[in-house]
N, C-alpha and C positions, 0 to 999 in steps of 0.2 A: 427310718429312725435316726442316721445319720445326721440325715437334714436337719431332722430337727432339736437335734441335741446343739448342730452348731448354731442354729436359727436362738436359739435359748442362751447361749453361751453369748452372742452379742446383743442379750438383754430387750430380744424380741418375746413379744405375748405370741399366745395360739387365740385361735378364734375357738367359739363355742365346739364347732363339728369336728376343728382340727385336734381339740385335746380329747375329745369322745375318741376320734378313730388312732390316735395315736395309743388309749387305752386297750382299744379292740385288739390292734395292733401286737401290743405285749399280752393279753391274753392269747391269743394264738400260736402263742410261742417263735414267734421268729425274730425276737431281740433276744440279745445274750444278758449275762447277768450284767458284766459292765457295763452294758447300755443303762439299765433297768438303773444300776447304782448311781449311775453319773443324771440320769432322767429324774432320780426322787432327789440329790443332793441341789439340782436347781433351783427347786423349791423350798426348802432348809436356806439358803441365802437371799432370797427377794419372795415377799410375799403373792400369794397365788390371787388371780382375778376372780371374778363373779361366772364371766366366761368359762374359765377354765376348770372348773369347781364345779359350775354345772352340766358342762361337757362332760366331768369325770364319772360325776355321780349318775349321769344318763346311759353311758356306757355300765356301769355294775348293774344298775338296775334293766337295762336290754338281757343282759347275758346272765342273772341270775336265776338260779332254779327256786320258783314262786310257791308259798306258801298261800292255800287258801283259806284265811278266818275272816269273809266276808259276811261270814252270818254273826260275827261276834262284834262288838265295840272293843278293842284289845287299847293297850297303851303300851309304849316301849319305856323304857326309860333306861338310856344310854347317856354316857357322856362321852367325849371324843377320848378321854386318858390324854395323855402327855402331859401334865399339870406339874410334871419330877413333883408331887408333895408328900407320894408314897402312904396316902391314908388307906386305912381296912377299904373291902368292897361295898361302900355306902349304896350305890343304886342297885346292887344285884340283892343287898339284903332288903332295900326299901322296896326291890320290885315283889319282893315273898311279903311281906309286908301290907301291900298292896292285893294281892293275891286274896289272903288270908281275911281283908275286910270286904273280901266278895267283889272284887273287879278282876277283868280277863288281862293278864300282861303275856305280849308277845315278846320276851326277851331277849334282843340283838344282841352277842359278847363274842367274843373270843381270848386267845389267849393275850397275855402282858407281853408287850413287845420293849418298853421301857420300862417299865416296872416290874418287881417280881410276881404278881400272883394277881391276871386279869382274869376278869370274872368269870371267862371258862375251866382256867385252873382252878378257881377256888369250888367249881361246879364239878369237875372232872375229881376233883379229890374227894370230893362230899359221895360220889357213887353214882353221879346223875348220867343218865347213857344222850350221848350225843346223834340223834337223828334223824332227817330229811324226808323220812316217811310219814306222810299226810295222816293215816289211819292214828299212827301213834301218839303225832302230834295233836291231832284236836283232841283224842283220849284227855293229853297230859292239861289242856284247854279245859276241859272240861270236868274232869276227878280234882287237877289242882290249882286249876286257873290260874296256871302259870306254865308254858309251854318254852324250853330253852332252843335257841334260835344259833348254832354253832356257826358263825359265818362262813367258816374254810368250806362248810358241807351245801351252803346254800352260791357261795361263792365261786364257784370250780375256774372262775377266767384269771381267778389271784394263784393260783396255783404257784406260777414265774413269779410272782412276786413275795411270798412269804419268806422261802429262804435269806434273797435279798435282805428287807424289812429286817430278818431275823439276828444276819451278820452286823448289819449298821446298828441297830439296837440304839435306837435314836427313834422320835417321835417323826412320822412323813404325814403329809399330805393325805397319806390314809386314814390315819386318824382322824383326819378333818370328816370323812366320808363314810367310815362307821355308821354313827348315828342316821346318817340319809338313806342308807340303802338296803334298812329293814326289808328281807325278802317276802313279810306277809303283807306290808303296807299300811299298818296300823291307820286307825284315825286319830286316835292320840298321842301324840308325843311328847316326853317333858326332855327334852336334852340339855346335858351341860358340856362349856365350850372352855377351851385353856386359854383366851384371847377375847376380849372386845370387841377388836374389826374382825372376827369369825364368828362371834354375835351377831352382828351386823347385816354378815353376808347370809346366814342362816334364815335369818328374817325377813330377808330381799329374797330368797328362792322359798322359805317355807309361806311366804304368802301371797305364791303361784300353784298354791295346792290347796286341797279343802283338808285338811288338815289341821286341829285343834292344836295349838302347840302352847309350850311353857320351854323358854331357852334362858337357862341360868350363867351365869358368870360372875365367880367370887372374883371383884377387883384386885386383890392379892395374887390371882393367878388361879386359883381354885376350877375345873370342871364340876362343880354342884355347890350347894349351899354347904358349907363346912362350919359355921357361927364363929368360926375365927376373925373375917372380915365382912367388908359391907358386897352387897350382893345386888347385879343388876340383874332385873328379870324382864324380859320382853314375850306378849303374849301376844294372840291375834289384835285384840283392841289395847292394849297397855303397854307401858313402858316405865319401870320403876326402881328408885334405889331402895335398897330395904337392908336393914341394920337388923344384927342378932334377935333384941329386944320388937323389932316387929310380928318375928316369930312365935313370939312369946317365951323364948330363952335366953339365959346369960350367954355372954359370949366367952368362947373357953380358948383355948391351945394348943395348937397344932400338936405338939406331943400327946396331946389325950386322945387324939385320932390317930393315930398313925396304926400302921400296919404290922404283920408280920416279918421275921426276913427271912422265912422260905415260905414254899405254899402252903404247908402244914401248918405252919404257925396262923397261917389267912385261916385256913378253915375253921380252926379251934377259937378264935375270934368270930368267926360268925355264926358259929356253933352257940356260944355263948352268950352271943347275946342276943339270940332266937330264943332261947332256953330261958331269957329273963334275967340276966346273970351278969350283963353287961354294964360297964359302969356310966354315973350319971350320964358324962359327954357322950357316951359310946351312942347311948339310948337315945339320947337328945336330936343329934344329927342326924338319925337313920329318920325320926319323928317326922321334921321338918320337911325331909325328901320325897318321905311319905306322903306327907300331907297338902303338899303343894304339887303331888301327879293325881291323888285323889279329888283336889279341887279341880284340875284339867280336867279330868272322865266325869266330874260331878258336876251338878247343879250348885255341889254346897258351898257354904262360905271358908274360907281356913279355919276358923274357930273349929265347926263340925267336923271336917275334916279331919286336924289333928285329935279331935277325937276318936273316931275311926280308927285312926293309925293306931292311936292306943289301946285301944280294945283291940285289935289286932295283934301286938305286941305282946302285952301284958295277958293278954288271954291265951294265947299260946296259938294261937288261930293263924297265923303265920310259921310258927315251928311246925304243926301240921302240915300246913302245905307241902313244905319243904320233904316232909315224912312221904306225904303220899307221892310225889313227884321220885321219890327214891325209889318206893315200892313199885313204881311202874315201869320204872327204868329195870329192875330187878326180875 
């Protein structure tokens, strides 16, 4: 690890294999925390390669403990987080959401490491039991078609590196990697990124996989469609700028989105606006999010779509889910 901290430090890349096995490496435990701190601060000052990105993510994905929903069409819909924009849980409510208009989501989350209240906390506060048990999980797959996917549980090689992560309280490179290394392997994925050139590279590895994807990126910095700014979205065959009003919504204010400042306060917001309750903007953006991972899993058009979303919403057919996903955790 030595090596190659000082190989980094004089603004040397790794090869593909070198950044996998330097991961494997810190999984095993035999770097110390300083290592580990001064290994993710490298990448916080010079942006990561295509190489080294896919090295990382083939490493988590070797050594994590595999979910099997091969007999399901599932969809993830993660964003990497770091965006600092601090809005409510937009994709973990759009994933119930989603759920609730009758598609399978396999939900990647864990906790906020930059933020206060990532979508495991806001899941861990609601009652939801966190666990890696096959039997339980296609249960929750199949009562509530929505099954939570707690990475620390499916991740055991991050073990050295959480604490880390947790001290720095800063957005790493893992974040980049979140979204990639969904342990059930979905064939759908809608992910949103905190960066452009991490669009980019997304689309250059997600289109070495058969993999249906939708990779959003609010130009203002946004990980999902927020209807504050303009939004590029990259799919298997597309490549598009898309404004509020494409959505079929006005575009509103970051303040109408924003979050709680504890986890409590996340929960009772998503509570909320499960329950119908939430206001215009609240409902608007969870729609859109919706409706644009439902177009990924579907054949339909966005019009159809966000209708869907909306019967799902408004019908409370998502608040369900959410209910029965309690009750089985229970």
């Amino acid at each position: 690890m030595k090596n190659i901290i000082n190989r980094l430090i004089n603004h040397e890349i790794l090869s593909k294999e070198e950044a996998k096995n330097t991961l494997i490496e810190i999984s095993n435990g035999t770097c110390n925390s300083h290592q580990i701190a001064a290994f993710l601060t490298v990448y916080m000052m010079r942006n990561i390669t295509i190489d080294e990105l896919s090295g990382f993510r083939e490493a988590l994905q070797e050594l994590c403990v595999p979910v099997d929903f091969s007999a399901y069409d599932t969809i993830d819909l993660c964003g990497t987080g770091g965006d600092g924009k601090d809005t409510f849980n937009i994709s973990t409510l759009s994933s119930f959401i989603v759920a609730g208009a009758g598609y399978k989501v396999a939900k990647h989350g864990n906790y906020g490491v930059s933020s206060i209240s990532g979508s495991s906390n806001v899941m861990e506060q609601m009652g939801v039991k966190f666990s890696n048990n096959q039997d339980f999980l296609t249960q929750c797959l199949e009562d509530a078609n929505i099954a939570i996917l707690h990475a620390p549980l499916f991740h055991p090689a991050m073990k050295n590196v959480a604490p880390v992560r947790k001290d720095l309280g800063v957005k790493t490179f893992f974040n980049m990697l979140g979204p990639m290394v969904n342990p059930s392997f979905p064939k759908f994925q809608m992910v949103g990124v905190f960066s452009l050139e991490l669009a980019r590279m997304y689309a250059y590895l997600y289109q070495k996989t058969n993999t249906k994807y939708a990779i959003l990126h609010g130009l203002e910095g946004f990980d999902e469609v927020s209807l504050t700014d303009t939004v590029k979205i990259i799919t298997n065959d597309t490549e598009t700028i898309n404004f509020p009003i494409d959505f079929q919504f006005n575009k509103i204010h970051l303040s109408e989105i924003k979050g709680g400042n504890t986890v409590e306060d996340s929960a009772k917001i998503f509570h909320k606006i499960l329950k119908g309750e939430g206001s215009e903007a609240q409902n608007n953006v969870v729609l859109v999010n919706s409706a644009l991972a439902i177009q990924t899993i579907s054949e339909l058009s966005y019009s159809d779509s966000l209708e869907k979303a909306k019967e799902s919403l408004y019908g409370k057919q998502a608040l369900a889910k959410l209910n029965t996903l309690i009750k089985l955790s229970n």
